[in-house]
N, C-alpha and C positions, 0 to 999 in steps of 0.2 A: 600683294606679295605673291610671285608664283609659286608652285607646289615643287618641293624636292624632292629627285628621285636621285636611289643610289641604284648603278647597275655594275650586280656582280657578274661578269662571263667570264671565262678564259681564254675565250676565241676574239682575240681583237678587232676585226676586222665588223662580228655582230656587235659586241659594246656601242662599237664609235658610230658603229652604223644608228643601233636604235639610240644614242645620244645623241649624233645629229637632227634626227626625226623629230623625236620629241623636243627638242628644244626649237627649232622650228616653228614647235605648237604651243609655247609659250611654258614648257617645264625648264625648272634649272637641275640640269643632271651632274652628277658625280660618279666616275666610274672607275672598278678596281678589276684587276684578276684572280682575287686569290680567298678562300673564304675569312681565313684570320682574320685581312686587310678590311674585308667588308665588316664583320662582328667591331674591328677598333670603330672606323667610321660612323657606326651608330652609338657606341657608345659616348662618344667624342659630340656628334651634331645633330640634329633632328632631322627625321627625313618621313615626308610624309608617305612616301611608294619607296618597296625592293622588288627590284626587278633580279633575281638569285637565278643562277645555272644548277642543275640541279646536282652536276657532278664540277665540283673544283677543285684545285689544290688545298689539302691543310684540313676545310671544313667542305663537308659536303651538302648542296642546297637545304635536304631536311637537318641537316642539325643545324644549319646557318635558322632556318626557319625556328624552329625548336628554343634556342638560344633567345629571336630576336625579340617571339612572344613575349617571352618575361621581361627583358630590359627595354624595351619600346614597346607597349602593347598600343599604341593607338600608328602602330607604321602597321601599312597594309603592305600583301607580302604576294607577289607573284613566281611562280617558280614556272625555269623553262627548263624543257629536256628533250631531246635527240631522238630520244624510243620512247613516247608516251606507252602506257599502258593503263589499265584501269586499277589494278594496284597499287600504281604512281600515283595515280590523281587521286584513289581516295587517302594515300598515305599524307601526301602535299596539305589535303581539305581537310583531314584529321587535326594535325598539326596545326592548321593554323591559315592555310594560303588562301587568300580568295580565288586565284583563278590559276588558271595553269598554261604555256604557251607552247607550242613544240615546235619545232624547227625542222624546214627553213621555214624562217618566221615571213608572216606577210603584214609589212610593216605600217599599211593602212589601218589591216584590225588590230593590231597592237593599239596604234595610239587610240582609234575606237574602247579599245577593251579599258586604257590608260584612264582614260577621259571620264569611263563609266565607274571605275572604282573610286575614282578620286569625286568622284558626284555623291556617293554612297558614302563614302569617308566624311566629305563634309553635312550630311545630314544625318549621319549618325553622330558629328559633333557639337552640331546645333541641337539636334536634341537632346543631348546627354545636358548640355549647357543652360538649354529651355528647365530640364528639369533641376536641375540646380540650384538654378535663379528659385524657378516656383518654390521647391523646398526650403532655398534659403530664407524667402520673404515671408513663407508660410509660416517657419520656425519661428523667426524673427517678429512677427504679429502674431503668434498666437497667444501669450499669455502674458499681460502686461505686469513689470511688480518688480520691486526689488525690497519689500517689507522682510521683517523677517517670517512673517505668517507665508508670503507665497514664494522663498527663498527654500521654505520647506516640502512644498510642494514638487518644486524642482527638483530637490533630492531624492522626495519621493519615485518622483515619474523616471529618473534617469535610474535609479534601482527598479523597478518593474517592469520596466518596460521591454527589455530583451528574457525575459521569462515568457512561458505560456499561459500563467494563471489567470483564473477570470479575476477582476477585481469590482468591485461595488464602489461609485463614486458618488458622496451624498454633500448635501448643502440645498441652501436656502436657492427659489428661484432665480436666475438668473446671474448665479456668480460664475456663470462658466464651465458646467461638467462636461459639455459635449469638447471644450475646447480642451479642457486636459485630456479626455478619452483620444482626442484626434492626436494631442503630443505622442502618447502611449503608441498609439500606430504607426507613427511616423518615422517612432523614434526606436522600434521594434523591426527584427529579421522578416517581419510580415509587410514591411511599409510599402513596398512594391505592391503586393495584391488588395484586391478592395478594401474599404472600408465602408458597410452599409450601415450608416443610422436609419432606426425606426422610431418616431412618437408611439409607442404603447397605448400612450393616455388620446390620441386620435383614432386610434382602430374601433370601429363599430364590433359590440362581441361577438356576431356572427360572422365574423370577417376573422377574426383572429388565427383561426388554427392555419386555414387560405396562406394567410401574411407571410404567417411562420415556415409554413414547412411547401406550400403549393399545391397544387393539384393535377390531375390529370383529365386530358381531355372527355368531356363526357359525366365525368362526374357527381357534377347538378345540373340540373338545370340553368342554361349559362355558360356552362364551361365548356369553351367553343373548340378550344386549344388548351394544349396543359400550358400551364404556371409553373414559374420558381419562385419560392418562395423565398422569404431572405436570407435562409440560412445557407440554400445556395447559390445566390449570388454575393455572401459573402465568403466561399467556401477557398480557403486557402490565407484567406486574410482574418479581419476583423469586424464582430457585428457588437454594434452600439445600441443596447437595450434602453433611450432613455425613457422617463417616468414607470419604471418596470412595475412599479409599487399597485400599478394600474392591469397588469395582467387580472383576467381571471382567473378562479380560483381553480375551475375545470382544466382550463389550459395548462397553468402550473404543472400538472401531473406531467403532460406532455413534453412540455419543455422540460422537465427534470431529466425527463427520460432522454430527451435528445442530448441532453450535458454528458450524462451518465454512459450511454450507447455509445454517443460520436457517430447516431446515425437519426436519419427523419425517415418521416414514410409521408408521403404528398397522398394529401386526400383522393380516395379512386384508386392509389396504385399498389398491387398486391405485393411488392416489396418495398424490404428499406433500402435507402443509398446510405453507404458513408458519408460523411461530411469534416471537414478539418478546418473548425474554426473557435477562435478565440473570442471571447466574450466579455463585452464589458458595459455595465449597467450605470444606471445613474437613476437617483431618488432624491425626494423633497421631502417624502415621509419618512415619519420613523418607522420603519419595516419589524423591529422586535415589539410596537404596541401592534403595529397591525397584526403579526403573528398572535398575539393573544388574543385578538378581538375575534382571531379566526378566518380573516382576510388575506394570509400569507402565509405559503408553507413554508414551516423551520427548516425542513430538507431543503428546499431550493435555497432557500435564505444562505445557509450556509457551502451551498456549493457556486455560489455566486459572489458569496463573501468570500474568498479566499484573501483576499488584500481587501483592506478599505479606506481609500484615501477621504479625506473630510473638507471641504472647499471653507477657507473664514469667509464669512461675510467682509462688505465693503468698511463696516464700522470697525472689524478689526483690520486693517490695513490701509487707515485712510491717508496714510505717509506715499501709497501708491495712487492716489485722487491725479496729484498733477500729472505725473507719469501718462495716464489712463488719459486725462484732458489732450494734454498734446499727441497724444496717440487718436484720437479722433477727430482730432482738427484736422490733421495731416488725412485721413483715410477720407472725409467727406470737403476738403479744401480739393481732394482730388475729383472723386466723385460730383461734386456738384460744381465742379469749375471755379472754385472761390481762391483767396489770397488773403485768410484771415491769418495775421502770425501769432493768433494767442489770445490769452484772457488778460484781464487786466488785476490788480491786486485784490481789489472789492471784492470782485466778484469770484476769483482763485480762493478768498476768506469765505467767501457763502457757499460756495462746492464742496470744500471741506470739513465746513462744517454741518450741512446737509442730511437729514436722515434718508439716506438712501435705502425706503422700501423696498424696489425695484433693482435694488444690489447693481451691478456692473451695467444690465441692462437697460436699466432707466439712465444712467448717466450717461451711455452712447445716446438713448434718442434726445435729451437734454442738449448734449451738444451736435448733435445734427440739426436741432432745430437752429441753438443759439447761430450757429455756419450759416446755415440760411438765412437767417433773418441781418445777420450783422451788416452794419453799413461803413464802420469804420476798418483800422488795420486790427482792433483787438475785440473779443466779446464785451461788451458790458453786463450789467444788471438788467438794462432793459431788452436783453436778446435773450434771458433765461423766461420761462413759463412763471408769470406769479406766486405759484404755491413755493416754486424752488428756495426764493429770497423771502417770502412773507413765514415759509417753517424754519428760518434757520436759527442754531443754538443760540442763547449767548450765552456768554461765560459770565457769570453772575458773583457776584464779590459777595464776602462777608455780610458787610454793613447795608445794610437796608437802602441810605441814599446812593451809594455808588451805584447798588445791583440798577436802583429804578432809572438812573442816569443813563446805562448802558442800555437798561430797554431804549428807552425815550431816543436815544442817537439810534439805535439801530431801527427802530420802526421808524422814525420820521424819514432818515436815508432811504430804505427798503420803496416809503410812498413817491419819495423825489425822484425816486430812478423809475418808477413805474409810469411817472404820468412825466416822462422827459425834463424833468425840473422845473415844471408847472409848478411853482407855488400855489395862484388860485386854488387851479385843482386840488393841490395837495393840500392848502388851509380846509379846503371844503369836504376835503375826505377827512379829516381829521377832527373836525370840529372846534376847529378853532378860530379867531382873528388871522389875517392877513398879518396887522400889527405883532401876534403873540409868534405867529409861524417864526419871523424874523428874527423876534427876541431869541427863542429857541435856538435856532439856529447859531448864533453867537454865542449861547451860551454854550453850548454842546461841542463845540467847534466845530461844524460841519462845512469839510471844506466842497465846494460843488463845481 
């Protein structure tokens, strides 16, 4: 589709003139006399270039310009005028214009000038577009669930998140704090500027203060060139404290000070800088025992605590288990060039029912493996790691012979899918007859 230009002049003879030219050059032009006329025209159709006179009847090019900002801001806006001046042009560039042309026009660089803003328009609209997408997919993957444990979540972070409070975000390893901290940024006036996460709990302690605040050239020994450190390379945005719990105890003071201040001082350098950034932490410990043990100051605790969201474990949300499955097929079907469509029911029964130590974490690398390994269209039992199906629950009846029956089907299954429906194998892991595996089996009703 070619690009639309509307050209306002009141001199006909230029209009038709630069509408010929340009169309010509593959633009489809629309041309009027009068400003009113041009302001209906946009309102009315899209137009990706105004070519505006800068004095016309009715409306004059700055107010046409003025005007076209707000009800089209993605039309790029050239204004021509008779007596340029630098007044002109910076009033035109104020407003809004990108370029400016004066007359008599030289209708070569015109379409030159034409051709460059409409290059500039279209990648300023791919990347507004690029961004979009990424944000949308970003949003869209980042926190799997529709439980009502992480429905709450959601509530939480969509109230937090356009506040400036530092918030503290705890939970058990791997249910995901970096990925709520990363919502909170994204979904926050700051989502545009950085977001630096730091592991705490990898910093060597003589590296720590360095990390934090940077240094200057000369400093120690070493210090070749100054450093920033991360408070300002995240300075405008957000810095993601996680495993804080792991700061020392010395640094602590420092960082208190920097919350408190809103300024750091880099190792070496005889002042402080300002800094404007928001904070937000993540722990696995309980931070009020380690305050007593004497391992964590109360001061920082609660200047870090200002909000405290609480991540559930996987065991409380296991309604979000399938959610989370097909959400990692799809991300490693991609990644590792596969076309698994899914689990199959068995085995969707052993996932859910699963203690998941390793919380959201372990069940991504579970099913990364099971993706890799799978040979059919669905995961089976035998594309999970053996501990996954040999620990799973069973739901245990009252009555003594039910409960044993349930084991008995579920462990014999659990050996049959291990060793691909080897009986041998599995009478011989079992200890039993080839004859009794059979019987078993019929009796159990194990359909294979």
């Amino acid at each position: 589709m070619s690009s639309r230009v509307l050209i306002a002049d009141s001199d006909r003879d230029i209009r038709e003139s630069l509408g010929s030219v340009l169309s010509e050059n593959g633009f489809t032009c629309i041309c009027t006399s009068d400003g009113e006329e041009a302001l209906k025209k946009v309102k009315e159709d899209n137009f990706d270039l105004l070519i505006v006179d800068i004095k016309l009847p009715k409306w004059d090019g700055i107010q046409i310009l003025d005007k076209v900002c707000k009800i089209s801001p993605r039309t790029m806006t050239m204004i021509v005028t008779a007596s340029a001046t630098i007044e002109t042009a910076i009033e035109a560039l104020r407003k809004g214009a990108v370029d400016y042309l004066t007359k008599p026009l030289d209708y070569n660089d015109v379409v030159l000038r034409v051709k460059k803003m409409r290059k500039m328009q279209q990648i300023l609209l791919e990347n507004q577009y690029l961004k979009q997408e990424i944000h949308s997919k970003y949003n869209q993957n980042l926190i799997i669930g529709e439980s009502s444990a992480i429905k709450n979540i959601y509530r939480l972070i969509e109230k937090v998140a356009h506040s400036s409070s530092n918030i503290l975000i705890t939970g058990k390893s791997g249910t995901g704090k970096e990925l709520v901290a990363r919502a909170i940024h994204q979904n926050s006036p700051r989502a545009e500027a950085p977001f630096v996460p730091i592991n705490c709990g990898a910093i060597p302690e003589n590296l720590f203060e360095s990390e934090l605040f940077g240094f200057k050239k000369g400093a120690f020994t070493g210090a070749m060139m100054d450093k920033d450190g991360v408070f300002r390379a995240a300075n405008g945005g957000t810095l993601f404290l996680d495993e804080v719990g792991e700061i020392p105890i010395h640094i602590q003071v420092k960082l208190l000070r920097a919350i408190e201040e809103k300024e750091i001082k880099p190792i070496g350098s005889p002042s402080s800088l300002k800094v404007d950034v928001r904070i937000l932490s993540a722990t696995n410990k309980d931070l009020l025992k380690e305050i007593e043990e004497g391992n964590f100051r109360e001061d920082l605790y609660y200047r870090l605590n200002i909000i405290d969201i609480h991540l559930p474990s996987l065991s409380e949300r296991r309604d979000d288990i399938p959610l989370l499955v097909n959400h990692f097929i799809n991300k490693y079907n991609n990644e590792l060039k596969r076309k698994v469509l899914g689990v199959d029911n068995e085995t969707m029964k052993v996932l859910m029912n699963y203690k998941w130590k390793g919380e959201v974490r372990e069940l991504e690398n579970v099913i990364e493996r099971a993706v890799l390994l799978c040979e059919g269209e669905y995961v089976t039992l035998k594309d999970l790691p053996p501990h996954a199906y040999t620990g799973v629950s069973i739901e245990y009846a009252d009555d003594l012979k039910t409960s044993v029956r349930n084991f008995e089907r579920q462990h014999i299954l659990s050996i049959l899918k291990r060793v691909d429906n080897d009986k041998n194998k599995c009478a011989e892991i079992l200890g039993i007859g080839l004859s009794s595996l059979y019987r078993k089996i019929d009796e159990l009703e194990i359909k294979l």
